[in-house]
N, C-alpha and C positions, 0 to 999 in steps of 0.2 A: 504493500500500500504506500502510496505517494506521502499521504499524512504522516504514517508510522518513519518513514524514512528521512521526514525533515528532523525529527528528533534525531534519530541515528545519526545522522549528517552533522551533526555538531563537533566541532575538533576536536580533537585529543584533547591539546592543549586545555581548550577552553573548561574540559569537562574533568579533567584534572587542576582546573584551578578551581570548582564549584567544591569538591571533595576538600580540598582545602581549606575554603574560606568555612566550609562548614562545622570541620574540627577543629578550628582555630578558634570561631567565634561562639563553638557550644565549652567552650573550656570554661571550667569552673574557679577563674581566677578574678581577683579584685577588681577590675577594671568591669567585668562581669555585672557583678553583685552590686557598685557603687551605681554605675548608670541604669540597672531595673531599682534599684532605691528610691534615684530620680526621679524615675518614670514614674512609678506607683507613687511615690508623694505626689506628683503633678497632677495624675488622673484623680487622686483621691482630693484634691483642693478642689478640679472643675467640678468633683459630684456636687460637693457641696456647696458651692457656688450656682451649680448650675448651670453653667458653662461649659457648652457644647466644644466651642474653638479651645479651650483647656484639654479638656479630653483628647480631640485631636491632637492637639501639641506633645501631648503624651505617647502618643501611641507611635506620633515619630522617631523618636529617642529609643524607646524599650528595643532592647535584644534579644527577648524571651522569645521569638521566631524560630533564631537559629538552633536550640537544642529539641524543636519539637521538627525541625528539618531534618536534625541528627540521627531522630530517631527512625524518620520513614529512610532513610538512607541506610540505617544499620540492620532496617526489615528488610530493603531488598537486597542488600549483601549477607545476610541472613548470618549476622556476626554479632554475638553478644555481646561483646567489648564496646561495641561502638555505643549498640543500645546500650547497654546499661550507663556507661559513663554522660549521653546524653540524658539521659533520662534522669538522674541522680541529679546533674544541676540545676535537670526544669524542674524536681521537684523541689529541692533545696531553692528557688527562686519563687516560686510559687508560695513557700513557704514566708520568705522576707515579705514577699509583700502582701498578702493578706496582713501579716502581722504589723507589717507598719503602715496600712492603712487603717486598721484598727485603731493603733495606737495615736495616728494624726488625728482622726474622727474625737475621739476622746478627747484630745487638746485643744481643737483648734475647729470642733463645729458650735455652730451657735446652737442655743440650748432649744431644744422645740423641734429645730430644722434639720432634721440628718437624714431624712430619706427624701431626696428631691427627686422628681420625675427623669432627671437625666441618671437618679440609681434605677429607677421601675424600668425606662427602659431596657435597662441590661438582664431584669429578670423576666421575660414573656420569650422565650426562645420558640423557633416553630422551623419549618421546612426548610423555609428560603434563607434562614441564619445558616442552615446548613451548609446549601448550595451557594451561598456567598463565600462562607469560609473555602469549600472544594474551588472553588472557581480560582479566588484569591490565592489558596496552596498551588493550585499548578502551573498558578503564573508568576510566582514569583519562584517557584522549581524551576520552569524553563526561563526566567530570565536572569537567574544566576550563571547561565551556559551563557546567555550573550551580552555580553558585557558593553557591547555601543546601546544596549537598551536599561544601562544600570541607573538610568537616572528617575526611570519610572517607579522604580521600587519605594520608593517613600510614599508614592502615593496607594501603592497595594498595602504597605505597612500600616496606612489608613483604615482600609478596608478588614483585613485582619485584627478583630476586636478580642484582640488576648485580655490586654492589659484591663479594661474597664470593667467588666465582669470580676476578673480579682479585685481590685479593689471594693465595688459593690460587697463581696463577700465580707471585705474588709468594715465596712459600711454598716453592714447586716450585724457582725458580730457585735460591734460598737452600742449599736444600739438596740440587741437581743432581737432581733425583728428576723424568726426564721421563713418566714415567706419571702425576704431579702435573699437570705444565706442559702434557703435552698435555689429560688429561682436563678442568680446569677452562678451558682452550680452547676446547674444543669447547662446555662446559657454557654460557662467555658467548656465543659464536655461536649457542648454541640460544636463548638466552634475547633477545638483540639481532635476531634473527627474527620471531621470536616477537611482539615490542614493533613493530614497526616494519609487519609483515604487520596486524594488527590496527591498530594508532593511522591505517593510508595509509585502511582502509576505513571505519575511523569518522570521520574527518575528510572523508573525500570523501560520505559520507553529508547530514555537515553542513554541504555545500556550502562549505567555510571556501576554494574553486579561487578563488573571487573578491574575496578578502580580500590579493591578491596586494601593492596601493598600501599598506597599511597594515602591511604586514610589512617594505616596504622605509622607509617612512619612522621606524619603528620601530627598526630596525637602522640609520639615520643617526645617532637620537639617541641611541642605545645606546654606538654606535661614538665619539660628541662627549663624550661626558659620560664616558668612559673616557679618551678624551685629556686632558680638563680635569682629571680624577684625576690621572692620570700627572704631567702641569705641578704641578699641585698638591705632590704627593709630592718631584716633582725639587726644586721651590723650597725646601721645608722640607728637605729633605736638604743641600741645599747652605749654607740658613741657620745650620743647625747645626754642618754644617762650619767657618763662620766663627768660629763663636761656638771652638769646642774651639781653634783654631790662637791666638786670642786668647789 
């Protein structure tokens, strides 16, 4: 088929730099965790603002995408490592930021107003959240392989409603409202469906099953070059400490 072969047709190159960007950017290192903090504080201020253009502003920044890309990746190279180590950071990210949405909600909403319609909307999930999120997973699947088309992805990162649903959870917990916490539940299980049903088929499309060598040598030096940070950090941490005890 014509269609099946535009995927295939995608360079080497190219589709060896996609396996790349995707284990580099589902690594579970500070830079990680500090910018979905962001995010999740940001989304969680438009809820309760009410502020739609917040929201979005949020969902530009979040990186929570790339380890749920890791995972449909690590399904069709049918390689646990991959999976798991993505999966371990979207969960440990999932985890931050409900918890500091929660915790922003608690400080910093006005007292009466914590479930604004811009949280309601992120708990009625139905079909078409579905097929918004599959749509949105397989295009920003294949437009990780073309890189003269990288400028659109901000605008798919729109589209793909990770972030606001976490928070809503966040939202919901704050303020014991489980018709909040279950609905935006079900809304990110709809939409992490969604992403991951679409990104296994566009990526298996693009034959990326044989790209398997280059996903693990990638995650060695992903995984090295966050230990050499760490050392890093720890030395200057502790230089400092000398210097203050002086």
């Amino acid at each position: 088929m014509i269609f099946l072969a535009r995927f295939q047709a995608i360079d080497d190159k190219d589709k060896a730099a996609v396996v790349r960007k995707l284990m580099r950017n589902s690594t579970p290192d500070f830079t990680f965790f500090y910018i979905t903090s962001l995010a999740v504080l940001m989304a969680t201020f438009g809820l309760l603002l009410n502020s739609a253009a917040i929201v979005i502003g949020s969902m530009l920044i979040a990186p929570v995408l790339y380890p749920i890309l890791g995972i449909a990746l690590g399904l069709v190279m049918s390689n646990s490592n991959i999976i798991g180590r993505s999966f371990i950071t979207l969960v440990k990210s999932f985890a931050l930021a409900v918890g500091l949405s929660a915790l922003a909600t608690v400080f910093f909403a006005e007292e009466g107003v914590l479930v604004t319609s811009e949280v309601l909307l992120r708990t009625e999930p139905n079909l078409i959240h579905f097929m918004v999120a599959a749509v949105a997973g397989s295009a920003v699947a294949y437009i990780l392989g073309r890189s003269e088309w990288s400028e659109t992805l901000p605008g798919i990162a729109i589209s793909v409603a990770l972030l606001p649903p976490l928070a809503a959870i966040g939202v919901g917990i704050a303020a014991l409202d489980l018709n909040v916490i279950t609905g935006a539940t079900v809304m990110l299980l709809v939409n992490l469906a969604g992403i991951l049903f679409a990104a296994m088929i566009t990526f298996s499309m693009m034959n990326l099953h044989d790209k398997i060598r280059i996903a693990e040598s990638t995650i060695k030096q992903a995984d090295k070059q966050k230990e050499e940070e760490d050392e890093e950090v720890e030395e200057i941490s502790k230089h400092s400490q000398s210097i203050d005890t002086k």
